[in-house]
Steps between C-alpha positions, in 0.01 A plus 500: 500500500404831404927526435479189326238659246712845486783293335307258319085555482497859402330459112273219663157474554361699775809667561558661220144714525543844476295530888828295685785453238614811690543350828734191380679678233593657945521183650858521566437736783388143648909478575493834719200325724694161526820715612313674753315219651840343525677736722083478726560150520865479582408761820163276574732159466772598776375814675435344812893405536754691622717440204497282189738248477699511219570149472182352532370809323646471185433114500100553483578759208701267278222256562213719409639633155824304366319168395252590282750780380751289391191265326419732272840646409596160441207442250510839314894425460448128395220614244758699362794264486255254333319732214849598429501883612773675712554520825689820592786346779466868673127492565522116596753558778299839632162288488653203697651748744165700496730832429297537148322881633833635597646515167331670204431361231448159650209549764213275251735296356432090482202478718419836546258517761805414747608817533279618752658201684834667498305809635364301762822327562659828636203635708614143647860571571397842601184381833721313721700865519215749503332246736765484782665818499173752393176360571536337827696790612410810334161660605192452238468819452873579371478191263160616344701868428765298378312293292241761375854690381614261324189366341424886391897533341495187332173621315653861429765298342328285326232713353791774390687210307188369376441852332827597433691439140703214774173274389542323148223289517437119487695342439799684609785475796338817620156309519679215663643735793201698558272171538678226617821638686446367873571840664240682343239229637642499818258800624240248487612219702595777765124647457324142613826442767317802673126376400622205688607701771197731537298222465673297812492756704159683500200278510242545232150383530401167235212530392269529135741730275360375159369844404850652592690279277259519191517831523900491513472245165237764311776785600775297396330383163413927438878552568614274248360721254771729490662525150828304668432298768855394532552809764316230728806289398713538801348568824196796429245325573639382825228676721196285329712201529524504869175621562376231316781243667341619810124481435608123351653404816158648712243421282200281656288531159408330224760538280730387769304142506467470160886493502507305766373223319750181403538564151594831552784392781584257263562752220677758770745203544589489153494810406914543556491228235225671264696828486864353502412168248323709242772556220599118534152390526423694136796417339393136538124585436577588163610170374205389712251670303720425155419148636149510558471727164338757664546807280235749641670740690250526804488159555863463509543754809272302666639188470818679595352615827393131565782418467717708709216447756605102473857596530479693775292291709739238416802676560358575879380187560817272402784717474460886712368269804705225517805732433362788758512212765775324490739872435326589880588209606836476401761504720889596443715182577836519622755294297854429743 
């Protein structure tokens, strides 16, 4: 959500006050956690085989991600074709294929938001690999070197482009490599593949952390207050994100119950669809509101957010779901 207001909610009421505007005109960094937590839950999902299957593997994957994916490029590109506007033929076929990141300058093109799927798409390809032949047979200790290596290159790189005349600026192809081109987020999916690790094999003690991870939000919220918090873009932050992954997963407080609650399950569910649907979903809210004749601008974001909360819920409920099961479920036939 706090993405959601980022691209859409940042002039609105209580965003936009001068205390917070700060820390959603950041939100994006909200893509670095999601990466991260990934590659944790890949490790936590199928550490306790001796390899992944491939097969079967890539079967729950396609499940998870291409339904709802292919909803929403399927509205954004019929809104389009029906108010008249063009639809590039490039970025179509690179969307459908998920390829969009790879190629500059097409990474946000049609429904934008996808290209962190194409990201996500290639830690994919990449697990069954670094699963099999590295982390069931390479000692932990070599893979964290590895990993720390290539986390700590990726941000040399990164920051020296960043700061270099390379860097044009949004929007620009150079903008388009440096934040969306899959290689330079793969040192986070690696960073919560060893999380995962660590976390399987040492046992940590549950218990009340809720101090530990307000204090990790207040530091978080003070480091956002650097003049560009787009450094935080692509991995930097990755040491707060898995201590905080971690005090999530052993947390026995408060804050863990609160979100234990059914609403808030109920919201994790859809969140895929809240973060993935949001372009489509305010494309068609603004013929909604031109509809209702709602013509203050507050009120329209928040009808906006209803309604991409309606979407969402109903994408899950009769179309991710439904879909999810019967692609697990499916089984190749033989034709003679």
């Amino acid at each position: 959500m706090a993405i959601v207001v980022y691209h859409y909610g940042g002039d609105v009421f209580p965003f936009n006050r001068q205390s917070i505007a700060y820390l959603f005109k950041a939100a994006d960094i909200g893509v670095s956690y999601f990466f991260i937590l990934s590659g944790f839950v890949m490790v936590i999902a199928y550490g306790d085989k001796q390899q992944v299957n491939a097969a079967g593997y890539f079967k729950n994957r396609i499940s998870r991600i291409y339904p709802v994916y292919f909803l929403a490029l399927g509205l954004v590109t019929g809104y389009y074709l029906l108010k008249g506007w063009e639809v590039d033929i490039k970025a179509f076929g690179l969307n459908l294929f998920v390829l969009q990141a790879w190629v500059p300058p097409y990474p946000l093109s049609l429904n934008y938001t996808g290209w962190s799927l194409a990201v996500e798409l290639f830690y994919y390809a990449l697990f069954p690999v670094l699963f099999n032949r590295f982390y069931t047979r390479v000692k932990l200790k070599s893979v964290a070197i590895f990993v720390f290596s290539f986390w700590a290159v990726s941000q040399l790189i990164f920051l020296l482009l960043l700061y270099s005349s390379f860097y044009k600026g949004f929007p620009s192809k150079s903008n388009d490599f440096l934040f969306h081109f899959p290689v330079l987020h793969l040192n986070q999916f690696l960073v919560g593949n060893l999380a995962g690790l660590v976390f399987r094999q040492f046992s940590f003690k549950a218990k009340n952390y809720d101090i530990g991870l307000i204090a990790l939000i207040l530091g978080l919220v003070a480091l956002l207050r650097v003049p560009n918090p787009r450094i935080f873009h692509n991995g930097l932050l990755a040491v707060i994100f898995v201590t905080f992954i971690f005090l999530i997963c052993l947390n026995t407080g408060k804050i863990s119950s609160l979100f234990r609650g059914k609403l808030f399950i109920f919201l994790g569910e859809i969140s895929y669809g809240i973060y993935i649907l949001q372009y489509p979903a305010f494309l068609l809210a603004q013929d909604l509101v031109k509809f209702l004749h709602v013509t203050h601008a507050v009120v329209a974001f928040y009808v906006f957010v209803l309604f991409l909360l309606i979407l969402s819920a109903l994408s899950f409920l009769l179309i991710e779901t439904p879909l999810r099961n019967k692609i697990r479920t499916f089984k190749a036939t033989r034709f003679a």
